[in-house]
Each structure stands twice: as C-alpha cells, then as structure tokens.
TIVO-2410 file (N, C-alpha, C; in nm, 3 decimals):
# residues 117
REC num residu      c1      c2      c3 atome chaine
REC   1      X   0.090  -2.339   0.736     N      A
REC   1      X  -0.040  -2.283   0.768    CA      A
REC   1      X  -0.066  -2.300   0.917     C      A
REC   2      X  -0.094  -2.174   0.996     N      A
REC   2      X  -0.162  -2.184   1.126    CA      A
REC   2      X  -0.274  -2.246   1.156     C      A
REC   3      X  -0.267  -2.381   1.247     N      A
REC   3      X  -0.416  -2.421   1.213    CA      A
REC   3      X  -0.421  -2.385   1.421     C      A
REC   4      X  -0.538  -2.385   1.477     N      A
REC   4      X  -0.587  -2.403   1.581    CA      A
REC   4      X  -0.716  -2.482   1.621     C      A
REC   5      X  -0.718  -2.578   1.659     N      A
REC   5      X  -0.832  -2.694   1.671    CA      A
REC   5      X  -0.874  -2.688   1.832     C      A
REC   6      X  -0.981  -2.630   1.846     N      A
REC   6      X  -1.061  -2.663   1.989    CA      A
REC   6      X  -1.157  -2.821   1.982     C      A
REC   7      X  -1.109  -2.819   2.125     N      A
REC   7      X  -1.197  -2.922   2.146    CA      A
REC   7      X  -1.293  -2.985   2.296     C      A
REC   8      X  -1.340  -3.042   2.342     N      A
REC   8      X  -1.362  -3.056   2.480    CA      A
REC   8      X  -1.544  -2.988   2.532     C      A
REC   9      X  -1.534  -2.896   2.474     N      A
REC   9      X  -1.680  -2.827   2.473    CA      A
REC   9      X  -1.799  -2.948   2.511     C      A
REC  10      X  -1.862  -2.898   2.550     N      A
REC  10      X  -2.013  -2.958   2.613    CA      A
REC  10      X  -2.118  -2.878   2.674     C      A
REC  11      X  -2.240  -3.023   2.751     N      A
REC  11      X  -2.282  -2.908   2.813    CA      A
REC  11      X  -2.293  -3.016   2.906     C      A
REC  12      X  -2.295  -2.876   3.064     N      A
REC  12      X  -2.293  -2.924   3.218    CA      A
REC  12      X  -2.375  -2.882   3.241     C      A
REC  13      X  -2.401  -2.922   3.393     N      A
REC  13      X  -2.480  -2.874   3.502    CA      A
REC  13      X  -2.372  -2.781   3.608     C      A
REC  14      X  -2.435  -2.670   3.592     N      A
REC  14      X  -2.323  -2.624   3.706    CA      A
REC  14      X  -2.289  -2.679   3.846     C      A
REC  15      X  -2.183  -2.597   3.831     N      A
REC  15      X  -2.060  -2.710   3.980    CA      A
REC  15      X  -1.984  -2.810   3.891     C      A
REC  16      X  -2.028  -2.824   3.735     N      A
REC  16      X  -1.954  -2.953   3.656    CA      A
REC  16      X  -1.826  -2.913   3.584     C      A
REC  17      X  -1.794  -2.959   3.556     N      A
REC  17      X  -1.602  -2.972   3.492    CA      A
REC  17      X  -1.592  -2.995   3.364     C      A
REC  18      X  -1.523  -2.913   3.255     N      A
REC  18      X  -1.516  -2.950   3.194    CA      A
REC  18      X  -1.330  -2.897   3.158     C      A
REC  19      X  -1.327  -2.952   3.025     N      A
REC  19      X  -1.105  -2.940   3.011    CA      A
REC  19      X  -1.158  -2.909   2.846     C      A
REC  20      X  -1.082  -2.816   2.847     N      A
REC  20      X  -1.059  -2.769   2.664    CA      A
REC  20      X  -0.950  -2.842   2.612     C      A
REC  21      X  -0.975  -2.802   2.520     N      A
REC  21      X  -0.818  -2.882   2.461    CA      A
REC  21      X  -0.784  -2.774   2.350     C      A
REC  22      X  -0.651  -2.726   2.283     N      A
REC  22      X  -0.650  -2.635   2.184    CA      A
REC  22      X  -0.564  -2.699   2.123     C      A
REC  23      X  -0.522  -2.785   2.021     N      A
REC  23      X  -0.439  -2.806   1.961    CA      A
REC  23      X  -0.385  -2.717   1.818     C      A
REC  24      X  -0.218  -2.683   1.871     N      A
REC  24      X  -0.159  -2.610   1.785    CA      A
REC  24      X  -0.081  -2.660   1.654     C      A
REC  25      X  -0.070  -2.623   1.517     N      A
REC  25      X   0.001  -2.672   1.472    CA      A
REC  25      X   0.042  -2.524   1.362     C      A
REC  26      X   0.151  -2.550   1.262     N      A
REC  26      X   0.185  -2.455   1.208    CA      A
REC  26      X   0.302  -2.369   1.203     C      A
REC  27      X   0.331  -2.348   1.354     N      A
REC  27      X   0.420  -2.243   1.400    CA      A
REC  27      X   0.523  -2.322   1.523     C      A
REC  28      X   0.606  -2.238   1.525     N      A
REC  28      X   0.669  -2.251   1.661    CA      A
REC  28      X   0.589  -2.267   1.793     C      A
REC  29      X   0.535  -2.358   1.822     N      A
REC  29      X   0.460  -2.314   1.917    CA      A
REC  29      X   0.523  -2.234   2.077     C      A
REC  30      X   0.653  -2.243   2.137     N      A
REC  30      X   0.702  -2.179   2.213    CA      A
REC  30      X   0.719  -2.055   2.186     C      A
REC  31      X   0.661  -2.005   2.080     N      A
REC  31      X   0.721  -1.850   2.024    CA      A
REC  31      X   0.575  -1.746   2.039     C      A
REC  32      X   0.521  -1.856   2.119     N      A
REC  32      X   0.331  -1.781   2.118    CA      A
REC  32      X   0.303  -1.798   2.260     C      A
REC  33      X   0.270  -1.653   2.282     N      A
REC  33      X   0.153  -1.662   2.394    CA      A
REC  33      X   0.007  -1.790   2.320     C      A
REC  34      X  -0.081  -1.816   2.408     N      A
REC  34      X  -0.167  -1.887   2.350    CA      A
REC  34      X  -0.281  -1.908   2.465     C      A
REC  35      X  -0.376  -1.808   2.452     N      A
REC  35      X  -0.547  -1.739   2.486    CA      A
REC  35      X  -0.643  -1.813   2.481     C      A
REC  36      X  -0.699  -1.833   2.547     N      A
REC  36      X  -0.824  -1.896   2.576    CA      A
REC  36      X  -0.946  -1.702   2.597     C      A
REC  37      X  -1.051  -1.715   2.456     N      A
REC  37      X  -1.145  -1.623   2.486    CA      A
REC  37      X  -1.277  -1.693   2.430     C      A
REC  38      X  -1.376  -1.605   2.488     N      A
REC  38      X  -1.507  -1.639   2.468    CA      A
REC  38      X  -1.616  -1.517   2.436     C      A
REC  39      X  -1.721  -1.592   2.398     N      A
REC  39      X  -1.858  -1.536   2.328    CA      A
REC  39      X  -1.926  -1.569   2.317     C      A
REC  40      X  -1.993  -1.472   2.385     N      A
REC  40      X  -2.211  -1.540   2.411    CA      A
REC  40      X  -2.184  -1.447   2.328     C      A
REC  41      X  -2.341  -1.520   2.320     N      A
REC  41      X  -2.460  -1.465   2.200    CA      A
REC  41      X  -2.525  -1.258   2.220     C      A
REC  42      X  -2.512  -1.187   2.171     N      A
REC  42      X  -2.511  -1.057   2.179    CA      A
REC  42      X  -2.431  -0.990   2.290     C      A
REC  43      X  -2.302  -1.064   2.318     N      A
REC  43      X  -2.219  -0.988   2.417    CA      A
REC  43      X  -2.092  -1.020   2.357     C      A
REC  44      X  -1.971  -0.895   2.434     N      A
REC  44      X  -1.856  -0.899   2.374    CA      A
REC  44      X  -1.768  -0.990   2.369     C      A
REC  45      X  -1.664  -1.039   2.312     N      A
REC  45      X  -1.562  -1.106   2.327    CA      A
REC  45      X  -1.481  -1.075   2.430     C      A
REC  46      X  -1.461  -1.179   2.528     N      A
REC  46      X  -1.353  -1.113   2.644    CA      A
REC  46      X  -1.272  -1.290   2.624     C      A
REC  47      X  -1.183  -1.194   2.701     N      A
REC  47      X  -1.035  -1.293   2.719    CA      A
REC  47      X  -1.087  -1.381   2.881     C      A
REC  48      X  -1.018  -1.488   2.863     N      A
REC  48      X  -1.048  -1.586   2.939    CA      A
REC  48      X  -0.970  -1.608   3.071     C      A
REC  49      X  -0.881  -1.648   2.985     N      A
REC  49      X  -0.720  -1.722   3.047    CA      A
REC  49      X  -0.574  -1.691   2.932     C      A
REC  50      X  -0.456  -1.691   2.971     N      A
REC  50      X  -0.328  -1.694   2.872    CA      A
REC  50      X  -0.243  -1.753   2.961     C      A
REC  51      X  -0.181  -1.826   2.866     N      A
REC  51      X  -0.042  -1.870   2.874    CA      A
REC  51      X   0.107  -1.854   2.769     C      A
REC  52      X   0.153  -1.802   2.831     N      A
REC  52      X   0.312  -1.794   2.785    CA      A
REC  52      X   0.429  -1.860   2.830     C      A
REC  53      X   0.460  -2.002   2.731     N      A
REC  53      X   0.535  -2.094   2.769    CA      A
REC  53      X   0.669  -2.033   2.808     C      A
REC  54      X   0.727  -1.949   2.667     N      A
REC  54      X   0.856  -1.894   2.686    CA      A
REC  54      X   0.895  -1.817   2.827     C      A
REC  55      X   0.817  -1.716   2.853     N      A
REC  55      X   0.812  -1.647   2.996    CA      A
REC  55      X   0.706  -1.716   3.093     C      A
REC  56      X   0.672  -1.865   3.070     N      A
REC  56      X   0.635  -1.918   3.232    CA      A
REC  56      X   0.532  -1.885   3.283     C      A
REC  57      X   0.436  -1.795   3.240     N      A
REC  57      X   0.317  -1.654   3.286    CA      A
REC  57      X   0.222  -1.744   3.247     C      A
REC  58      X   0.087  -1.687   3.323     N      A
REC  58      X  -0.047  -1.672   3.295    CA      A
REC  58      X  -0.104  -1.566   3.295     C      A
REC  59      X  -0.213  -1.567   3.265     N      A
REC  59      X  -0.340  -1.446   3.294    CA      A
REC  59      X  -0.480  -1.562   3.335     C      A
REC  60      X  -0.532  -1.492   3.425     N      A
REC  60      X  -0.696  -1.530   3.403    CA      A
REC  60      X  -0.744  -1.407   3.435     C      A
REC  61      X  -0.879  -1.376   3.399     N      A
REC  61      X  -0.972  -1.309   3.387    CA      A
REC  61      X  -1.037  -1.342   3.557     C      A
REC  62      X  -1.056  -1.230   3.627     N      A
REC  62      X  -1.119  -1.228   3.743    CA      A
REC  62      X  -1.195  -1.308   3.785     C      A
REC  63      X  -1.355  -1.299   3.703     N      A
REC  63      X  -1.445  -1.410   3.746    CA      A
REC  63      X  -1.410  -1.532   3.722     C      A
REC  64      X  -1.286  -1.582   3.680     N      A
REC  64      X  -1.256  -1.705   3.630    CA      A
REC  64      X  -1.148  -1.750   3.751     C      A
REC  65      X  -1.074  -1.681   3.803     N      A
REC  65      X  -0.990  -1.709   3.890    CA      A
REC  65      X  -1.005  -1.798   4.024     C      A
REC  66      X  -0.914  -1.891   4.036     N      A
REC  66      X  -0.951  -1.983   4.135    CA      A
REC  66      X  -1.053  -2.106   4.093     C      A
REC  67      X  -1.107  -2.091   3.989     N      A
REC  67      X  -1.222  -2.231   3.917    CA      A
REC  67      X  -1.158  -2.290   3.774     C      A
REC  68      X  -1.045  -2.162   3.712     N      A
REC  68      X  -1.026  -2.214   3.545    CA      A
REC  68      X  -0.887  -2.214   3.593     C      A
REC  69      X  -0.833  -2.306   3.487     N      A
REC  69      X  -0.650  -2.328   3.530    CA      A
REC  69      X  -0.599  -2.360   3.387     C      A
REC  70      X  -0.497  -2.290   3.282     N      A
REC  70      X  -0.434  -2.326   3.168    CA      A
REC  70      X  -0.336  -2.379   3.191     C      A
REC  71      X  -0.295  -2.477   3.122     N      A
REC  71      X  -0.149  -2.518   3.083    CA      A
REC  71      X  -0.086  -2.603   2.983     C      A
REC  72      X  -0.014  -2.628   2.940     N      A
REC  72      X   0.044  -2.687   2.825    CA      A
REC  72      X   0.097  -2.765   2.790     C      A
REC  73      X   0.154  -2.894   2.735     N      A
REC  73      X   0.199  -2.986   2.701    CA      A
REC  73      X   0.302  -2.958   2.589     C      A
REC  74      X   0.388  -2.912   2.570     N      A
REC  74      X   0.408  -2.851   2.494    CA      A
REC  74      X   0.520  -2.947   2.321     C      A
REC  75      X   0.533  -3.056   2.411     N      A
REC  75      X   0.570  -3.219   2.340    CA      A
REC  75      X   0.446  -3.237   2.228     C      A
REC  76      X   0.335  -3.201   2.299     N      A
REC  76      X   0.209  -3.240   2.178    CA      A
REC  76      X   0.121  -3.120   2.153     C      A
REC  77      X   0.184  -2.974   2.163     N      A
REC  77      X   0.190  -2.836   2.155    CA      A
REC  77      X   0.005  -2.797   2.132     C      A
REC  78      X  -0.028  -2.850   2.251     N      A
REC  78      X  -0.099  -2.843   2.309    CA      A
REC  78      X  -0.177  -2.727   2.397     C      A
REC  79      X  -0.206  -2.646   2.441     N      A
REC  79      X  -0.269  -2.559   2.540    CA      A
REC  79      X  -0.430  -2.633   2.637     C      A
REC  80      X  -0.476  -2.637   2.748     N      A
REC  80      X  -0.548  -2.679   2.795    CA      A
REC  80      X  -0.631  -2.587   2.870     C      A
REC  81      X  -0.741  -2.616   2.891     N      A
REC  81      X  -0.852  -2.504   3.006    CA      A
REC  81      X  -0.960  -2.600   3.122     C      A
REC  82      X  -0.863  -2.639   3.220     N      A
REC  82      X  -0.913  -2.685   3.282    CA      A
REC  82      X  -1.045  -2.601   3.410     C      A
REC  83      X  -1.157  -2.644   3.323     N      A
REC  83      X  -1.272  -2.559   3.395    CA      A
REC  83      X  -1.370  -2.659   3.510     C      A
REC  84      X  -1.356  -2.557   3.624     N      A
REC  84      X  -1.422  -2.655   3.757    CA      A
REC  84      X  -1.507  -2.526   3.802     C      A
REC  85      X  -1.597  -2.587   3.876     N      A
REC  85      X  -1.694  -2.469   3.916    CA      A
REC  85      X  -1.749  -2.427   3.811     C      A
REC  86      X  -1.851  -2.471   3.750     N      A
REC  86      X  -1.869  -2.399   3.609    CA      A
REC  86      X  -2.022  -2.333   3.626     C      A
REC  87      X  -2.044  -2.241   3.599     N      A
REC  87      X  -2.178  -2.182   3.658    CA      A
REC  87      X  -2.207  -2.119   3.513     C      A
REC  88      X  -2.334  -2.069   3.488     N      A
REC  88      X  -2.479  -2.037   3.373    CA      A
REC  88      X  -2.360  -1.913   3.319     C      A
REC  89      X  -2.320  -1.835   3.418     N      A
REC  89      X  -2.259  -1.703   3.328    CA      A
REC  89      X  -2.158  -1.748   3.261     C      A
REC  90      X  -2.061  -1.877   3.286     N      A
REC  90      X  -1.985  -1.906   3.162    CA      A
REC  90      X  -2.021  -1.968   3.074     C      A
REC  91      X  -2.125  -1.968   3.004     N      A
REC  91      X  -2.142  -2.036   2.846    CA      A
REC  91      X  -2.184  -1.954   2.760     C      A
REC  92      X  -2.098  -2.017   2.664     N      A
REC  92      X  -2.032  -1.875   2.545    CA      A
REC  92      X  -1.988  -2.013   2.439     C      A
REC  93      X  -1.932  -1.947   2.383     N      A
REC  93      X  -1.816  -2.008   2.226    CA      A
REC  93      X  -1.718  -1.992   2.332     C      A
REC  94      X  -1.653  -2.083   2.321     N      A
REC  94      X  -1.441  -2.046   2.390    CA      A
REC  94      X  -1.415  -2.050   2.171     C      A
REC  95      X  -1.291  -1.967   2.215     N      A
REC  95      X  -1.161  -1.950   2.125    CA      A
REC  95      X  -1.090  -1.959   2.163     C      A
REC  96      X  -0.955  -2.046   2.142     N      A
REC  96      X  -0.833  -2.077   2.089    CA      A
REC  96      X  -0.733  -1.991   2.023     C      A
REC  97      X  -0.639  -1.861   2.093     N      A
REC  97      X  -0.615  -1.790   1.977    CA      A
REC  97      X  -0.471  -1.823   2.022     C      A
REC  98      X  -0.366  -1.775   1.939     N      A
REC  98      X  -0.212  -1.751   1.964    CA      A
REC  98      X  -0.204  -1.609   1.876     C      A
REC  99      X  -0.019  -1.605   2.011     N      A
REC  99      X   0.009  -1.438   1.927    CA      A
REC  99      X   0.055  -1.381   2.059     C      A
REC 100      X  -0.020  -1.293   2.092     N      A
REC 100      X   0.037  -1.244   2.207    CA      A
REC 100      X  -0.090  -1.185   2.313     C      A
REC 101      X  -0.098  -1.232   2.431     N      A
REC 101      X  -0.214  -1.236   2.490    CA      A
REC 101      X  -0.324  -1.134   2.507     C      A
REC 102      X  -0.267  -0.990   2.481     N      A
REC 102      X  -0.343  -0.896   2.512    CA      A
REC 102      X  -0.432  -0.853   2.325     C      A
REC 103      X  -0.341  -0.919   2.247     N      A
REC 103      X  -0.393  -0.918   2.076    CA      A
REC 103      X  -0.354  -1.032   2.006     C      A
REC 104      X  -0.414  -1.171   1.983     N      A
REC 104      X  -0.377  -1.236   1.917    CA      A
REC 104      X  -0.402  -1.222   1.787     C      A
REC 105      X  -0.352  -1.270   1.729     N      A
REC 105      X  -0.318  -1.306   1.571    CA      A
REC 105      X  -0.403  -1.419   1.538     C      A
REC 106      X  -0.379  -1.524   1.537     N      A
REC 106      X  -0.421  -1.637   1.519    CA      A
REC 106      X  -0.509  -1.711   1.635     C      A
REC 107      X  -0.676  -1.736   1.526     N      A
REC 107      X  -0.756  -1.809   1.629    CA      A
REC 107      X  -0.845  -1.970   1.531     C      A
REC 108      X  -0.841  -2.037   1.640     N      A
REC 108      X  -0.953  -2.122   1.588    CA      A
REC 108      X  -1.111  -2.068   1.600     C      A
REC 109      X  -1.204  -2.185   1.567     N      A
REC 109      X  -1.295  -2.207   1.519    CA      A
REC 109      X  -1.394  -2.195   1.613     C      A
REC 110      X  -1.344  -2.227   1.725     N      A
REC 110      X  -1.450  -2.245   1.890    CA      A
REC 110      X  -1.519  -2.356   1.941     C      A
REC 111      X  -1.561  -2.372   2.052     N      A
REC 111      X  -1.575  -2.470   2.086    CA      A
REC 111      X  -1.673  -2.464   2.194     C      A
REC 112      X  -1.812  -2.479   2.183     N      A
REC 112      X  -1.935  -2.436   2.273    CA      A
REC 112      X  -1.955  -2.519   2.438     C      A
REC 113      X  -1.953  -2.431   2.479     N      A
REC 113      X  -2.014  -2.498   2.642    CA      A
REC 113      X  -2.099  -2.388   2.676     C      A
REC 114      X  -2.163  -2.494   2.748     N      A
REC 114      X  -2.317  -2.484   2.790    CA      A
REC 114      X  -2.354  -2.530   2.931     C      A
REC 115      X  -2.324  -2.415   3.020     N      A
REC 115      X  -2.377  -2.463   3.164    CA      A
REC 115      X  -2.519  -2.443   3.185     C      A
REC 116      X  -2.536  -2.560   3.241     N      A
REC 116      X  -2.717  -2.543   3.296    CA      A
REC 116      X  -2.723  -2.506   3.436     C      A
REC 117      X  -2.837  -2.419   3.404     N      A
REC 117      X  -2.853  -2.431   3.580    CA      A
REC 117      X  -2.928  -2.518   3.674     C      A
***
C-alpha cells in the first residue's frame, strides 16, 4: 500500500522558515518523481516544487523560486520542502504527491501552514 505522510506544517510570521517533511513508504521510492502542491481555501491546486531522484531534476514554481528548496534522503525515502522567506500568499494545505511531476498518482493527506502577516 502507498502511504504518503506530511509533516512539518505550522504557523509563522512572515520572513519565518519552515521544512516539510513527506515521508514515503510502499513503493520503490527511486522510481517516483515526488511533488510538493498546495491549496487555499477557494483557489486552485497548483504545484509547488518536484523532485526526481532517478534523473537528479527539480521544478519549482516561480513565486517560490529562490525562498523554497526540495530534496531527499533517500536512505529514509524521504522528500523535504525547505521553506524560507515565507510570506501571507503562501498558506494553503501543502500535498505530498508521487508519480510523475506534471500528474501524480499518489498523494497524502496535507499538511497546513499558515503565514501571518
């Protein structure tokens, strides 16, 4: 069974830091891209950040670039979202998904942050 467990969520004051945590279990985990997306409250789901261990790659999402940083552990198959600079327009639900970055397959449960201003 695919499980995906977020974790790390809070709430800041912007300019504050926070680190996700996604723990994978289930699958191969080198055989997955593995997404970091999010969701406020009456707005769409957009993609965050990705990582793809096998091909070495990322993605981030524009407004995120240069403040959010993914990466992986992949011994404790792990994925991470290290968030700095955190300002009011990023708080949403994060998701946890694997699969392949532009459509995952498999997501967790979410994991809420909450920047203040």
């Amino acid at each position: 069974e695919v499980q995906l467990v977020e974790s790390g969520g809070g709430l800041v004051q912007a300019g504050g830091s926070l680190r996700l945590s996604c723990a994978a279990s289930g699958f191969t985990f080198d055989d997955y891209a593995i997404g970091w997306f999010r969701q406020a409250p009456g707005k769409e789901r957009e993609g965050v950040s990705c990582i793809s261990v096998s091909r070495n790659s990322t993605y981030y999402e524009d407004s995120v670039k240069g403040r959010f940083t993914i990466s992986s552990d992949n011994a404790k198959n792990t994925v991470y979202l290290q968030m700095n600079s955190l300002k009011p327009e990023d708080t949403a639900v994060y998701y946890c998904a694997a699969g392949i970055c532009t459509a995952p397959r498999y997501w967790g449960q979410g994991t809420q942050v909450t920047v203040s201003s």
